[in-house]
C-alpha positions in Angstrom: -3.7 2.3 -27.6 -3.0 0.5 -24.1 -5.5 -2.8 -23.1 -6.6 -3.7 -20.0 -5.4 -6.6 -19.0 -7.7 -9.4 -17.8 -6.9 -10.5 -14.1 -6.2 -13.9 -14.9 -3.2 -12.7 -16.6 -1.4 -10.5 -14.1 0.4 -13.7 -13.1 2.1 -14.1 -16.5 2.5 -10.1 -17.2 4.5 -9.9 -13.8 7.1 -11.8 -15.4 7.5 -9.4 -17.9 10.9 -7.1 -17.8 8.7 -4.3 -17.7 7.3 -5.0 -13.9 10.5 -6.8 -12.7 13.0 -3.8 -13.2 10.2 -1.6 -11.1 12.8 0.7 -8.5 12.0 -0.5 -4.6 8.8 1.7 -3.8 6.5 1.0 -7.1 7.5 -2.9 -6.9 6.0 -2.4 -3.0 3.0 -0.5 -4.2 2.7 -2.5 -7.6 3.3 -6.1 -7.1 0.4 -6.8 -4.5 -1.8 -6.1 -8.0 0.0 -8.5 -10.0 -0.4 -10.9 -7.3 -4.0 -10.2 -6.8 -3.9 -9.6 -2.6 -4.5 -5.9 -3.7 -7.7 -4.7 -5.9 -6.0 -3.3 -9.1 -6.3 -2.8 -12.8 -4.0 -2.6 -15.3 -3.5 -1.6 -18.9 -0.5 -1.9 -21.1 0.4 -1.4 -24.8 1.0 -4.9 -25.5 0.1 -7.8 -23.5 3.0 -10.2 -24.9 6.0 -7.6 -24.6 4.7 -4.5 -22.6 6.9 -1.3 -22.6 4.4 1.0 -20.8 1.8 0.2 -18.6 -1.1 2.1 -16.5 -2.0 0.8 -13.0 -5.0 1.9 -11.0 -5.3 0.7 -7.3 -9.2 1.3 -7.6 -8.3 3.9 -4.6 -7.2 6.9 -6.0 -3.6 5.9 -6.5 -2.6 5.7 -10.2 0.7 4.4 -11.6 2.6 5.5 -15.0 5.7 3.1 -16.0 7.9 2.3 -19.0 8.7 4.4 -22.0 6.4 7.7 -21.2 8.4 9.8 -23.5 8.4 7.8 -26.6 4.1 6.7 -26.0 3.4 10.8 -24.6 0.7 10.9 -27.7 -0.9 7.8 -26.8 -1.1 7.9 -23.6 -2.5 11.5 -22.9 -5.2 10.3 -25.2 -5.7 7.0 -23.4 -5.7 9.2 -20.1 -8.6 11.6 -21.6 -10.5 9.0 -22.7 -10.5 5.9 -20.6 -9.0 7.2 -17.5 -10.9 10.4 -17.3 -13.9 8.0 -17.2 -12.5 5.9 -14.4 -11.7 8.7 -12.1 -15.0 10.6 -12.7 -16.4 7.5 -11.2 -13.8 7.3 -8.2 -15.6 8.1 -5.2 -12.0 10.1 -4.0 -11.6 13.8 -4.8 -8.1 13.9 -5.5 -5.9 11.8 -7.8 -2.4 10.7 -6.9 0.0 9.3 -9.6 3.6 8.3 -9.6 5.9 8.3 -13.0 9.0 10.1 -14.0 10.9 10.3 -11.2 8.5 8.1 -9.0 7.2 10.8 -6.8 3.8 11.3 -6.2 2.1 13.4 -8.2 -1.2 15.2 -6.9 -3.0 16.2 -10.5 -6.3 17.1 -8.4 -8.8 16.9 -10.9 -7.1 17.6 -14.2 -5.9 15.1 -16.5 -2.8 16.6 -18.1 -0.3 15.4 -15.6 2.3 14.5 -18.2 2.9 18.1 -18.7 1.5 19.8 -15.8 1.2 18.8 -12.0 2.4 19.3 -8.3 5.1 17.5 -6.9 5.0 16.0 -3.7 7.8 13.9 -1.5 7.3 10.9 0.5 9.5 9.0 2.3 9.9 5.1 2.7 11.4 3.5 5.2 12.6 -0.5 5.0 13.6 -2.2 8.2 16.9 -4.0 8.8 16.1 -8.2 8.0 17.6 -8.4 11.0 15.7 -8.2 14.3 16.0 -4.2 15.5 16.3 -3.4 19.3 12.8 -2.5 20.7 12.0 0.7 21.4 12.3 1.7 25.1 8.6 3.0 25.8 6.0 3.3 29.0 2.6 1.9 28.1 -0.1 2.1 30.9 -0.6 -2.0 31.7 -4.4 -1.6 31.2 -3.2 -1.6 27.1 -3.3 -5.2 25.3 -1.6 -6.0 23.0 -2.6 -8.6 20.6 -3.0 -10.5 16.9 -6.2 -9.8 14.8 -8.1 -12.7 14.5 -12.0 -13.3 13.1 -12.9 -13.8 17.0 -11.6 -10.4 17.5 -13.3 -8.9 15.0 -16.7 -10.7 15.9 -17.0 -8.6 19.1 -18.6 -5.7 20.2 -15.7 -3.2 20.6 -15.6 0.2 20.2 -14.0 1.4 16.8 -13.9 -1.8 15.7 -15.8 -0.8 12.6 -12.9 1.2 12.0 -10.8 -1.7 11.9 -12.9 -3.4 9.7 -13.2 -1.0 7.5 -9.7 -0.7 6.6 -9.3 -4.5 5.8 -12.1 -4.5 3.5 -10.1 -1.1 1.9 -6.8 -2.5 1.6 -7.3 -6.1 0.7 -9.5 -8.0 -1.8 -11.9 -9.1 0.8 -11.4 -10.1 4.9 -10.6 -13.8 4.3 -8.1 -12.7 1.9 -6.3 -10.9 4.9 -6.5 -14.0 7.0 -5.3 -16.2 4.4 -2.1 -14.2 3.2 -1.7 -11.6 5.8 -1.6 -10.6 9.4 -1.6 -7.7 12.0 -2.0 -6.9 15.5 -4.0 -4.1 17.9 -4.2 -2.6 21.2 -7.4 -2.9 23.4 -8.3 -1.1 26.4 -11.3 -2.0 28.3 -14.4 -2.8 25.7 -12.3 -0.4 22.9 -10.1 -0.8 20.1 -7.2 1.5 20.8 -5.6 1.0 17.7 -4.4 -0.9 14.9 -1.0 -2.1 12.8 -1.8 -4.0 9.7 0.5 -5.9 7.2 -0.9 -4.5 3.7 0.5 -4.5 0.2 1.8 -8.1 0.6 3.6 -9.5 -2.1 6.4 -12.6 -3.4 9.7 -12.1 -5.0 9.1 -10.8 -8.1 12.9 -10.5 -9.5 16.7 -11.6 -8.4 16.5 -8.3 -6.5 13.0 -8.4 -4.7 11.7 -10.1 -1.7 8.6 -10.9 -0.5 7.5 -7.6 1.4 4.8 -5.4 2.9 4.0 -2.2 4.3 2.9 -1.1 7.4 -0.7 0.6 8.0 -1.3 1.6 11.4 -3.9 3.7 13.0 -4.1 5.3 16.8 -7.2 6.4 18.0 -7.1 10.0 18.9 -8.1 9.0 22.7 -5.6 6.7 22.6 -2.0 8.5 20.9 0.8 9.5 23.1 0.9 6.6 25.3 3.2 4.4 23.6 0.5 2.3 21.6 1.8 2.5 18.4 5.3 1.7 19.4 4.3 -1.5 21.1 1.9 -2.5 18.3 4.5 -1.4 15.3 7.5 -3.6 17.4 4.9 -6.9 17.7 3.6 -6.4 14.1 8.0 -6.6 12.9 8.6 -9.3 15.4 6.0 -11.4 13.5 7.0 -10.2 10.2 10.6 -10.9 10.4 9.6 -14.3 11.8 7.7 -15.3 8.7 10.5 -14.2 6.2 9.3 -10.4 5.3 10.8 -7.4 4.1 9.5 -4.5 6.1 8.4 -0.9 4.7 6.7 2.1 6.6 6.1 5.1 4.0 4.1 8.3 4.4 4.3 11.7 3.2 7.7 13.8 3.9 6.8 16.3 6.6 4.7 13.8 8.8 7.0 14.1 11.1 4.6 11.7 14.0 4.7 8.8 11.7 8.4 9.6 10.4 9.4 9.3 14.6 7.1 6.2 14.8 9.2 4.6 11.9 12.7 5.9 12.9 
């Protein structure tokens, strides 16, 4: 049967072989857990040498890794009984879990994904370390371009809610963000236009790993077309590759606005 593992111990369990031979895109979506700037939860069959574990981002993404074939039994049991529990209590309608081949796998609201779900592509997309040419855009001048700071968020823009929203979804709490991470937005007058965020940050967690992050951005339907997320997506690397960071922008293959925005 797998155990949760207390919090206090991702710090040791990330140095097992298990989560440092994790292929580029769960070691982005998985190490922010183990180093506790993402919520997460985690269960694995033994907490001294684990060979499978089950993460859940307390979203409603769910990850599968290790020896699935040789623990099948076990773990569709541990998914009927202690998962099935977890995700009944998720306030998100669909499920989304990545094993085998480490694409995502939309299960909806069934439980027997080891044997029976959809697949579905997505794309990731790492930036060169070294500092890319900016993209050539025209962005009206009444646009600003800025950092995030607590000032920022203290005033009385439009959608800033939005914005404040998504920090307190991606990262343990706000402080967190300004402790570890970092992102910039667009203003226009008294409104937030938009926003690009660092999230999943995370060290080096093997000989082959880096200290990373992902992009999250968000345009404001008033706002798109007008070169805004361009300008806040080119600021957002500038300071990234500044501090040290490997880069990632992922979404769903078939996106093809935020595939162009990334490319």
């Amino acid at each position: 049967m797998l155990h949760k593992v207390n919090s206090d111990d991702y710090r040791s369990i990330r140095k097992q072989p298990l989560f440092k031979l994790l292929n580029e895109y769960l070691s982005l979506n998985i190490n922010p857990i183990l180093y506790r700037t993402f919520p997460g939860i985690i269960w694995v069959d033994n907490i001294s040498k684990p060979t499978v574990a089950y993460i859940y981002d307390t979203r409603r993404a769910h990850f599968l890794i290790g020896d699935i074939e040789t623990k099948r039994e076990e773990l569709t049991e541990f998914i009927k009984t202690e998962i099935s529990v977890v995700i009944s209590q998720s306030q998100s309608g669909s499920i989304f879990i990545y094993h085998r081949d480490w694409k995502l796998v939309n299960s909806g609201s069934k439980f027997d994904f080891l044997n029976n779900a959809i697949i579905i592509d997505r794309c990731i997309y790492r930036f060169p370390k070294s500092k890319p040419e900016k993209k050539e855009f025209k962005m009206p001048p009444e646009y600003k371009i800025m950092e995030i700071t607590k000032d920022l968020l203290s005033k009385n823009l439009k959608n800033i809610e939005g914005l404040k929203s998504e920090l307190q979804h991606m990262w343990i709490d706000i402080d967190n963000f300004f402790t570890i991470g970092f992102g910039v937005c667009a203003v226009q007058g008294d409104a937030l236009a938009g926003w690009c965020l660092g999230e999943y940050f995370s060290e080096k967690n093997s000989l082959h790993d880096s200290k990373k992050f992902g992009i999250g951005i968000e345009t404001y339907p008033e706002f798109q077309k007008k070169g805004v997320a361009t300008a806040m997506t080119n600021l957002l690397i500038e300071i990234g590759l500044k501090k040290g960071y490997t880069i990632y922008w992922d979404c769903y293959k078939g996106n093809d606005a935020s595939i162009k925005t990334a490319l």
